[in-house]
N, C-alpha and C positions, 0 to 999 in steps of 0.2 A: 300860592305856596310853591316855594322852589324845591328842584329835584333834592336838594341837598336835604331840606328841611323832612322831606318824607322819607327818605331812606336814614336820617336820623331818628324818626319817628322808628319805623319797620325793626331797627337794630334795637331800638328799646322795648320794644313791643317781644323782641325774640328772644329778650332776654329776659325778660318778665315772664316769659312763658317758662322758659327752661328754671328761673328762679321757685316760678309755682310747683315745680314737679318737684325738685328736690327739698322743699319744703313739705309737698304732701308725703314723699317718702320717710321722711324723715319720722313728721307727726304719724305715720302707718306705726314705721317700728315702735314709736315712744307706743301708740295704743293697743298694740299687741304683744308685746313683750311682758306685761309683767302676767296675762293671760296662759304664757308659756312658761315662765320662770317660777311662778307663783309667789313673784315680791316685784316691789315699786322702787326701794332703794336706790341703785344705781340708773334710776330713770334719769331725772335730773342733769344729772353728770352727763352721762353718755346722750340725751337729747340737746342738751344744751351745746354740748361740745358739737356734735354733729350740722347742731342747725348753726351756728354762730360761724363754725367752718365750712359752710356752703355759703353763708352769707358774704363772706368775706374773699373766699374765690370769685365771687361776680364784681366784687368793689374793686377788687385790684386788677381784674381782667377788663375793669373800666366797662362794664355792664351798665353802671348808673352812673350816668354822666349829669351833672351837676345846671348845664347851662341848660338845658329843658326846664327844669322848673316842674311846679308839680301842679298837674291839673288834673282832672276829672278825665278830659276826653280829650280825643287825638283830633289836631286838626282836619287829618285827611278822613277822606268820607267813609271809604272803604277800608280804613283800619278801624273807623267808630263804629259798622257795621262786623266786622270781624269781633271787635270786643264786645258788642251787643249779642252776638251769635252766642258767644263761650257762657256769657253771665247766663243766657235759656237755658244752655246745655247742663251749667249748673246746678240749677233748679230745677232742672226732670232729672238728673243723677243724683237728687239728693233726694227726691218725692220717691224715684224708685226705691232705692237704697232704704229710710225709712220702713218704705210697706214692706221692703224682704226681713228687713228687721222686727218689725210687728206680727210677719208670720212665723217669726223662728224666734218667739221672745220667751217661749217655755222652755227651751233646751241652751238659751244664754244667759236668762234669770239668775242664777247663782255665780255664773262665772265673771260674770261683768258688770263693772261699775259704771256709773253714771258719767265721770270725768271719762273713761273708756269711749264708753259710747260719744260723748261730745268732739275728743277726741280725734277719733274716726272720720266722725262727719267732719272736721275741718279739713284731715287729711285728703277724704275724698272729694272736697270741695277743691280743694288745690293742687288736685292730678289730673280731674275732672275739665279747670279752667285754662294751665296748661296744657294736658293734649290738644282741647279743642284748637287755643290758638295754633298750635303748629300742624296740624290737620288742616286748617283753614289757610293759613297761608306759604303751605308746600306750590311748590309751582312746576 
């Protein structure tokens, strides 16, 4: 694998990171907001517009470059190890998260809906997979 090919890699991997964060930002606000507002209405609108306008800032800042193609896992060893890292980190910030939400599930019961809660868990799932990347490959 040439130097070039990896650090194509690395630039997409950084972006994918940065793209997971401002997605899970995104899906926090859509699942806390109507928690605060006490309506869902203008959810839609304003998550749709939010996320469609992060998506489109990485498309044009040529974030996702087309000649990669789309696969499962990164050539290089130690980027397939790095996104193995994030997907653990994952799954124990979601097992935590859960249990802290099953001990505090009498004082959220009435306030929060199901789609909330699912919600949530995506968002956390996708700040969760972004940090980790860029945690892992700071240098």
């Amino acid at each position: 694998m040439s130097k070039q090919d990896i650090k194509t890699e690395e630039k997409f991997m950084s972006h994918n990171a940065w793209f997971s964060i401002f997605m899970g930002v995104t899906l926090l606000i859509i699942s806390v907001y109507p928690m605060l507002k006490q309506t869902s209405v203008p959810l839609l609108f304003i998550g749709g517009a939010a996320f469609i306008g992060s998506f489109f800032m990485f498309v044009i800042r040529g974030g996702f470059t087309w000649k990669l193609g789309y696969r499962l896992t990164y050539k290089d060893e130690f980027l397939n190890t790095v996104d193995t890292i994030a997907y653990k980190h994952v799954v124990l910030g979601l097992l935590f998260s859960m249990g802290a939400i099953f001990l505090l599930a009498d004082e959220l019961a009435l306030n929060v809906s199901h789609s909330m809660m699912a919600t949530f868990y995506l968002a956390l799932m996708c700040l969760i997979y972004g940090v980790s990347i860029i945690w892992q490959s700071r240098d």
